[in-house]
Backbone as CSV, one residue per row, in Angstrom:
resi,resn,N_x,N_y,N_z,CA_x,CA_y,CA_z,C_x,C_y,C_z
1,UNK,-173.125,16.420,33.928,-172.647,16.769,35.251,-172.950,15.636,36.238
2,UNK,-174.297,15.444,36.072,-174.243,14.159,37.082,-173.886,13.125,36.577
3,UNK,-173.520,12.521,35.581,-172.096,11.618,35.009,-171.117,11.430,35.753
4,UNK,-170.776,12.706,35.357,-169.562,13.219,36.271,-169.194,12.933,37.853
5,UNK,-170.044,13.615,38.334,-170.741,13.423,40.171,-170.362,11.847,39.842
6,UNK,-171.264,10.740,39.251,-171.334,9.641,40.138,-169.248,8.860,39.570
7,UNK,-169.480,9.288,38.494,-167.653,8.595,38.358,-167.018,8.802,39.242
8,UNK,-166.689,10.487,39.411,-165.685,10.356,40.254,-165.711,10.355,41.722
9,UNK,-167.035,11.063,42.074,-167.371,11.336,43.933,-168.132,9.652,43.915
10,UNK,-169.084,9.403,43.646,-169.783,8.029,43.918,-169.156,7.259,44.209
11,UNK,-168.606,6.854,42.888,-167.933,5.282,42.275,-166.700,5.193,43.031
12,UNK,-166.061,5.975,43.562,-164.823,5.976,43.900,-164.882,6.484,45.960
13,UNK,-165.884,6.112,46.123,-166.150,6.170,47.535,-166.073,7.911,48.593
14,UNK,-165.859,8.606,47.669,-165.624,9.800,48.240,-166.977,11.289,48.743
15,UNK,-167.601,10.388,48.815,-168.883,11.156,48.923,-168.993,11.791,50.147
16,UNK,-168.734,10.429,51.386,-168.167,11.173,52.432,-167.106,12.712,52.681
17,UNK,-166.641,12.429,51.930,-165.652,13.414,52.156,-165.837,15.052,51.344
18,UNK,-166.900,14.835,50.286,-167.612,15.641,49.273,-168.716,16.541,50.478
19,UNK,-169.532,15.780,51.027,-170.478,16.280,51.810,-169.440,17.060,52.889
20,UNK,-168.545,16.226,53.316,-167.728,17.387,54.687,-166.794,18.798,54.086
21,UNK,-166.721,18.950,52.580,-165.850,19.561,52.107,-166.836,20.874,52.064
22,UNK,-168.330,20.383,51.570,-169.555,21.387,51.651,-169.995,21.930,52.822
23,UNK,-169.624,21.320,54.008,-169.882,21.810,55.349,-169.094,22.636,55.481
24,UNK,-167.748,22.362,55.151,-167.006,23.173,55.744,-167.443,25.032,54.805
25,UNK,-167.479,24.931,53.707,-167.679,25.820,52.740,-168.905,26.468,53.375
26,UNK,-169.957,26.110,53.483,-170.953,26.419,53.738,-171.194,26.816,54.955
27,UNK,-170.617,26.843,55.965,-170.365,26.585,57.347,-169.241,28.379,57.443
28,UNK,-168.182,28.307,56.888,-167.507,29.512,56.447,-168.072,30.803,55.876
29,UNK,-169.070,29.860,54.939,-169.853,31.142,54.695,-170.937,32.041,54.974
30,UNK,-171.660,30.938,56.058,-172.732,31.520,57.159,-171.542,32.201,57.978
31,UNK,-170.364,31.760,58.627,-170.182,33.012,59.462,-169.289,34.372,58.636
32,UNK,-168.565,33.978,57.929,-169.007,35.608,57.464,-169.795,36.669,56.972
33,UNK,-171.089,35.489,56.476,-171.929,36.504,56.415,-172.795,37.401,57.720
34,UNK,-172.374,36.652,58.497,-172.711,36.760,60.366,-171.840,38.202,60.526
35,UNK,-170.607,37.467,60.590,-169.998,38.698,61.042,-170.308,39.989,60.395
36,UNK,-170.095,40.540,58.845,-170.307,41.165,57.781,-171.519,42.133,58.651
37,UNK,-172.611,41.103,58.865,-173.852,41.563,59.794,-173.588,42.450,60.429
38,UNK,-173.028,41.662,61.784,-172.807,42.020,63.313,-172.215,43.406,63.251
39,UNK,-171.365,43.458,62.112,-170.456,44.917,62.055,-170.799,45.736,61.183
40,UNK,-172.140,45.506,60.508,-172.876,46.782,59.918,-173.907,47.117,60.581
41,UNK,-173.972,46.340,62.237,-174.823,46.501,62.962,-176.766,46.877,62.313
42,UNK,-176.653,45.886,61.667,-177.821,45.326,61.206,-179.060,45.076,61.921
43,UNK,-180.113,46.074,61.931,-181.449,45.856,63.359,-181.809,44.556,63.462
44,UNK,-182.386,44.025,62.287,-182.780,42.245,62.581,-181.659,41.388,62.506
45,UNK,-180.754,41.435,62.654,-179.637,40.618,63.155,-179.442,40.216,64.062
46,UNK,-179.141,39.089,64.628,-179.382,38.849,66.437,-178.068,39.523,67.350
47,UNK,-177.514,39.991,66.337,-175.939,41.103,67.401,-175.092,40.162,68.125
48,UNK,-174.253,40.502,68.524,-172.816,40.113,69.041,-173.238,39.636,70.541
49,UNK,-172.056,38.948,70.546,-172.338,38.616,71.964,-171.268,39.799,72.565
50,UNK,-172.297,40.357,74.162,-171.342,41.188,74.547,-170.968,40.446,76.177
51,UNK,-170.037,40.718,76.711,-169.619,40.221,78.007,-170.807,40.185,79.475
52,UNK,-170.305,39.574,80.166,-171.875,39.847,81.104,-172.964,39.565,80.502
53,UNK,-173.066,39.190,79.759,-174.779,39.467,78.992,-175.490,38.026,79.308
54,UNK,-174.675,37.072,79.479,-175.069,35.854,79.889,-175.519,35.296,80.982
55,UNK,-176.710,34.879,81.323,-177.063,34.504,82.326,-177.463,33.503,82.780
56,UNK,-176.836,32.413,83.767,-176.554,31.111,84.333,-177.505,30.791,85.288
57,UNK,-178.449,29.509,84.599,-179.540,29.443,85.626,-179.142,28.362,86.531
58,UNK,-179.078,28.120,87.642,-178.411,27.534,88.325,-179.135,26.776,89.728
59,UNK,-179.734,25.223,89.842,-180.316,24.995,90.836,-179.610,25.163,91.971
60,UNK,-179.691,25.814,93.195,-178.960,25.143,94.089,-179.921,24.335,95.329
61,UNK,-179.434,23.003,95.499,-180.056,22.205,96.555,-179.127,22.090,97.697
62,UNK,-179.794,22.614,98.835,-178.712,22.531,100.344,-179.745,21.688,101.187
């Protein structure tokens, strides 16, 4: 297998593009497992964002 790995991803310059193909995969699969969460409303889950809930700290200098 790692034969393999370095012929064709290594040797052939595509590694870059190997690592972004895993982000993306991996990246897809944290958020559905997020969502999956959010909507079995899961207690230690950090929950949804709901509207209003955000709060803007804001200097003001006059």
């Amino acid at each position: 297998m790692a034969r393999w790995f370095d012929h064709t991803i290594v040797e052939t310059g595509r590694l870059p593009l190997f690592f972004l193909l895993n982000a993306f995969v991996l990246t897809f699969l944290f958020i559905r497992f997020s969502v999956r969460r959010i909507r079995a409303e899961v207690s230690w889950w950090p929950g949804n964002v709901t509207p209003g809930a955000c709060t803007f700290i804001t200097s003001s200098s006059a």
